[in-house]
C-alpha positions as CSV (number, residue, x, y, z in Angstrom):
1,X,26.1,-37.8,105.0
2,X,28.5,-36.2,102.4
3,X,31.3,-38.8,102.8
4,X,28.5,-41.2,101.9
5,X,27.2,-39.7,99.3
6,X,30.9,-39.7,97.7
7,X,31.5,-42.6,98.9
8,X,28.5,-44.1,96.8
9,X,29.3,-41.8,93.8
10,X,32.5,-43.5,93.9
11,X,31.5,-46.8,93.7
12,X,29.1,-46.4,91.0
13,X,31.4,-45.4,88.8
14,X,33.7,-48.2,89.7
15,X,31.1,-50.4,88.8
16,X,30.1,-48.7,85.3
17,X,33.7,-48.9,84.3
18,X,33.4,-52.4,85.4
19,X,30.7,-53.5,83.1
20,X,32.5,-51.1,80.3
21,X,29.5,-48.3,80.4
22,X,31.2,-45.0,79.1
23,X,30.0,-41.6,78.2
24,X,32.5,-41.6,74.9
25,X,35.4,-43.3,74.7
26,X,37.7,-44.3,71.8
27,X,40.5,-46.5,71.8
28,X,43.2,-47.8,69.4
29,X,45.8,-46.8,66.9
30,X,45.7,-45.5,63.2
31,X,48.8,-45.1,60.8
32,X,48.9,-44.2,57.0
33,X,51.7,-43.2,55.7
34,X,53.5,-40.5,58.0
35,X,50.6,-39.6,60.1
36,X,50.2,-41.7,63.6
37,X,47.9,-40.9,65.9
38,X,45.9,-42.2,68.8
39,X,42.3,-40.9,69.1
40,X,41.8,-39.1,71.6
41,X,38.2,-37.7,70.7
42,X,34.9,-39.8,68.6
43,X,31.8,-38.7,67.7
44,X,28.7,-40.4,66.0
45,X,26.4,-39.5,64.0
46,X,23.7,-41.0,61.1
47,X,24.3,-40.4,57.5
48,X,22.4,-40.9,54.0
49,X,23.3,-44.4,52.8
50,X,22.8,-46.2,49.6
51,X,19.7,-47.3,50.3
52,X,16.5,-46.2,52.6
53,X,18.3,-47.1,55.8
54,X,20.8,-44.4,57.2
55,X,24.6,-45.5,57.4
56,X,26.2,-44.6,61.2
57,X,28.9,-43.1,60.8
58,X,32.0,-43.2,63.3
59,X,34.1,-40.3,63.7
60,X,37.4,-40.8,65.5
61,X,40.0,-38.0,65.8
62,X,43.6,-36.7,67.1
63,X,42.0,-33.5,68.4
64,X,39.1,-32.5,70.7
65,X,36.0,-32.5,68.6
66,X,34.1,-28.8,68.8
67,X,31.0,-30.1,68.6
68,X,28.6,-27.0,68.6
69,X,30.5,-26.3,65.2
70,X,29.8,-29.6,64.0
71,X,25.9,-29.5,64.8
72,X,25.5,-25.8,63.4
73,X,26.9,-26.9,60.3
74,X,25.6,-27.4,56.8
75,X,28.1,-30.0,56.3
76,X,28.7,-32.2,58.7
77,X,31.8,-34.2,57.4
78,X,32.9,-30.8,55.8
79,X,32.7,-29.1,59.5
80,X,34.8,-31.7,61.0
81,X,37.9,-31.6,58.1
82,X,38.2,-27.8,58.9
83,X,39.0,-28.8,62.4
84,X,41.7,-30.9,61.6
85,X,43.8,-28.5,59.9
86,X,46.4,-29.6,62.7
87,X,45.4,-32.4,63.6
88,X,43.7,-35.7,61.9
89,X,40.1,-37.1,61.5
90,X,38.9,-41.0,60.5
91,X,35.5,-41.8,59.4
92,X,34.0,-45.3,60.2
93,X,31.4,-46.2,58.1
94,X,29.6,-49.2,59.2
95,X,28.0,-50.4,55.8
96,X,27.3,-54.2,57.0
97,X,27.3,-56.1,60.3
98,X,30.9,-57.2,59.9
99,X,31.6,-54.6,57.3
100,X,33.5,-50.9,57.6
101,X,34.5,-47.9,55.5
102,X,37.3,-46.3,56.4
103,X,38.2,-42.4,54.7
104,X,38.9,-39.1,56.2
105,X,41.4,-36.1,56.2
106,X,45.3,-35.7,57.3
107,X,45.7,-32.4,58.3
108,X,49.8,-33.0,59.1
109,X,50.0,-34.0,55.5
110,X,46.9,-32.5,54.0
111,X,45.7,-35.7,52.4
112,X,42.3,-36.6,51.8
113,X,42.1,-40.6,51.7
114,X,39.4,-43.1,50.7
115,X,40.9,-46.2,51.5
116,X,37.7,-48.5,50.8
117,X,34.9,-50.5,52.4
118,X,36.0,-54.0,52.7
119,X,37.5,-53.8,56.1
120,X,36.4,-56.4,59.2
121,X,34.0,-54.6,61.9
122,X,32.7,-56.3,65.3
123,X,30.0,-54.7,66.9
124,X,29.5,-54.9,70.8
125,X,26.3,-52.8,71.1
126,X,24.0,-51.0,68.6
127,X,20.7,-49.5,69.6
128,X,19.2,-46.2,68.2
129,X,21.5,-44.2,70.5
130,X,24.7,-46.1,70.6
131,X,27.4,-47.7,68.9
132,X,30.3,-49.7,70.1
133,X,32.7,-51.7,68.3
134,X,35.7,-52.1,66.1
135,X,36.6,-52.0,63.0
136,X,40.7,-52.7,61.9
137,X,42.7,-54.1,59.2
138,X,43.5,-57.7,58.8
139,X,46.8,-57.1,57.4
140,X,49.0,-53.4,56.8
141,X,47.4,-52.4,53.0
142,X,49.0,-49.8,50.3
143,X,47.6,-47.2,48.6
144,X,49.7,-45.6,46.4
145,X,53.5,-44.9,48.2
146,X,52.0,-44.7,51.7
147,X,51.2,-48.1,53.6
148,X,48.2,-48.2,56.0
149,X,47.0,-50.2,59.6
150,X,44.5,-49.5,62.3
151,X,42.3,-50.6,64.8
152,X,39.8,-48.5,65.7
153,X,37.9,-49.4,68.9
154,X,34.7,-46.8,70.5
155,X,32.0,-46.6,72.4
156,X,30.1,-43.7,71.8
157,X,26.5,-41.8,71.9
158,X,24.8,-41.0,68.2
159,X,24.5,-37.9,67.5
160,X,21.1,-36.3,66.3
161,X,22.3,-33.9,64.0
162,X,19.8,-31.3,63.2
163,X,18.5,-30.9,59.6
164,X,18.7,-27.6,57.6
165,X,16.3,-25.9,56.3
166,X,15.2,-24.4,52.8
167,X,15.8,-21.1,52.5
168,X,13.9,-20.6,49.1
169,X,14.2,-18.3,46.2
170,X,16.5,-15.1,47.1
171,X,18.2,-17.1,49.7
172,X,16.5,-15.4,52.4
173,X,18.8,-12.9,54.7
174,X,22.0,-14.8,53.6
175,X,21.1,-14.8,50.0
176,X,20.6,-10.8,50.3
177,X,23.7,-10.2,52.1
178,X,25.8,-11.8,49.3
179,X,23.6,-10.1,46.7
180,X,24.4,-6.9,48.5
181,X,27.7,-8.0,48.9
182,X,28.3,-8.0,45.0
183,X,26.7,-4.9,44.8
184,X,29.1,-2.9,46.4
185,X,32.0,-4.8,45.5
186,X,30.8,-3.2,41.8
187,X,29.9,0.1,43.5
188,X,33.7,0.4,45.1
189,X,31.2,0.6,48.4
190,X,33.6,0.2,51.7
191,X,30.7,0.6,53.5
192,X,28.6,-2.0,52.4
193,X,31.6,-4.6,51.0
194,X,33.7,-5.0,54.4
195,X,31.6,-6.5,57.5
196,X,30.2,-9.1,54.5
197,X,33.3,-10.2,53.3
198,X,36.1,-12.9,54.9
199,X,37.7,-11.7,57.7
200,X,41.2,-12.3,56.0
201,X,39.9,-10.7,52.6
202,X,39.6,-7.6,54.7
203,X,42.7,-5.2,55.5
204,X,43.4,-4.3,59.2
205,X,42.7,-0.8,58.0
206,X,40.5,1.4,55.7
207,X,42.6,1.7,52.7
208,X,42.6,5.0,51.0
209,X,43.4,6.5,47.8
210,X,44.7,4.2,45.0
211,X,44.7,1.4,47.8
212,X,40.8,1.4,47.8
213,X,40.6,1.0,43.8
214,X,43.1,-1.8,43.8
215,X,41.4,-2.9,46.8
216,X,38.1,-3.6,45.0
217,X,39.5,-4.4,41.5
218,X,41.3,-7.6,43.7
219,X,37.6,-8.5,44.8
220,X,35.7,-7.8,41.7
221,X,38.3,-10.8,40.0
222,X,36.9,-13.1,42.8
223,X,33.3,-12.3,42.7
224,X,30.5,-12.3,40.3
225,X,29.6,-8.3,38.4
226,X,26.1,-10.0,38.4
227,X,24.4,-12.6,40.9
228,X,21.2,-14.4,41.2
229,X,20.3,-16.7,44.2
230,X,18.2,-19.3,42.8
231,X,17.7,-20.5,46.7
232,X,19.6,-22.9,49.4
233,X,19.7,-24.4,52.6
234,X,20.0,-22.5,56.1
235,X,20.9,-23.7,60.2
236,X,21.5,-21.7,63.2
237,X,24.4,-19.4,62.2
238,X,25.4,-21.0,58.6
239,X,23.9,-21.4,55.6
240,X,24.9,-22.6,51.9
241,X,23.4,-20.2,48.8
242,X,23.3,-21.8,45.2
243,X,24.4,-18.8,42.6
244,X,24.1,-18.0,39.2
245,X,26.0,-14.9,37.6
246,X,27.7,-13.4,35.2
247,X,31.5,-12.9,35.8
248,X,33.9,-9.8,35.1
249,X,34.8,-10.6,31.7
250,X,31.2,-11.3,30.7
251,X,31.2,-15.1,31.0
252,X,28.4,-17.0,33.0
253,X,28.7,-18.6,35.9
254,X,27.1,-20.8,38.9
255,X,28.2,-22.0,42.4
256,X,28.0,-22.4,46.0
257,X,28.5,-19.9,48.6
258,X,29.1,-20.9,52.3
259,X,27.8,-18.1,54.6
260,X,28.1,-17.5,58.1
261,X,26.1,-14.7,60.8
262,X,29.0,-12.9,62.6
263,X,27.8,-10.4,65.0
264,X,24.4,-9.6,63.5
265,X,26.2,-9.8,60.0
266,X,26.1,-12.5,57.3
267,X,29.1,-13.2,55.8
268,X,31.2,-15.4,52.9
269,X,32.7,-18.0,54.5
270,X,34.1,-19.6,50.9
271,X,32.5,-19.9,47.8
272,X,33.2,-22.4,44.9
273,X,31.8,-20.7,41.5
274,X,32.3,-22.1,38.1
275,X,31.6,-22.0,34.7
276,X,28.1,-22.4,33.4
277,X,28.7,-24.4,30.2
């Protein structure tokens, strides 16, 4: 009974690699400049287009994709460039029947590249839940120094990717960690600075004396003396705050500030804060 139950397990999947039925698969090559890879991982998901109707958006990479961080996140393209700090990601964006976008990051050569939306694409399926296709160049094109060809071939499940939610004036618990966060960044506070800030913005140990007051006075350049959180948008374990502040020489100031829960704890994750003009 067991041999032909394996027996018959192995036929069926014979027979769905026979009529080219796969979970996720990605094929092909891609080459700009002095990066090469072959995919080895794809992902799919539905993006905001120009219009009413979503764009799908095709994510081929030279790494395996961690996909819980990608559906927790705020951001989904933003979430899969910090994966790639090693490794490479391409973004096919399928903007007409026999149209593609290609863009994405180089994390070998840090190089964020756009290089346009007139490329040829061939779809082979496409139904709410699944792409499969192609999309290359015609020719080897040139942007810049660095000379470019692909073909990009998957086959790949969409993704629903969760939507995040409001958070609302005050930023909710995020919002009042970074509040707090400032707080005690202005009060010297050890106590209450530390478990909220970046791990690697936090020594290995408690610094004391004249460490501690350079400690802070390092900080205190980085972060606003005075913060508001007009509001922002929260999922799972991350959220993004929108800021307004006053900095430490008196000058105002606005921002985002990507926060993540840590054991219990919300955190900075990276902020981007300029001036309010």
């Amino acid at each position: 009974m067991q041999r032909q139950s394996t027996v018959a397990l192995l036929c069926a999947s014979l027979l769905s690699l026979a009529i080219g039925v796969s979970p996720s698969a990605a094929a092909g090559s891609f080459h700009y400049g002095k990066v090469r890879f072959q995919p080895v991982d794809t992902f799919a998901f539905q993006a905001e287009g120009d219009g009413s109707k979503p764009v799908t958006v095709v994510v081929l990479t030279s790494f395996k994709i961690n996909r819980p961080a990608v559906l927790d996140a705020i951001n989904t393209v933003g979430a899969l460039y910090e994966q790639a700090q090693n490794g490479s990601v391409v973004l096919v964006r399928l903007i007409a029947p026999h149209r593609c976008a290609v863009s994405g990051f180089l994390g070998e050569t840090a190089q964020n590249i756009d290089l346009g939306e007139n490329f040829p694409a061939k779809s082979t399926a496409e139904t709410a839940t699944r792409i499969a296709g192609e999309c290359s160049t015609s020719k080897p094109g040139k942007l810049f120094a660095d000379v470019y060809d692909f073909h990009l071939s998957y086959d790949v499940p969409i993704t629903a990717i969760p939507k995040p939610k409001p958070l609302g004036a005050g930023g909710g618990e995020p919002g009042a960690s970074y509040a707090a966060l400032v707080k005690a960044i202005q009060a010297n506070d050890w106590n209450g600075a530390h478990l909220r800030l970046p791990p690697e913005q936090v020594p290995s140990e408690r610094p004391k004396g004249s460490e501690m007051k350079d400690f802070f006075e390092g900080l205190s350049l980085n972060y606003p003396k005075t913060v508001t959180v007009l509001g922002g948008l929260g999922k799972g374990n991350s959220a993004q705050i929108d800021v307004r502040g006053i900095d430490h020489d008196g000058k105002k100031i606005k921002g985002g500030v990507t926060m993540k829960k840590a054991g219990g704890q919300w955190q900075v994750v990276n902020q981007g804060l300029f001036f309010d003009m």
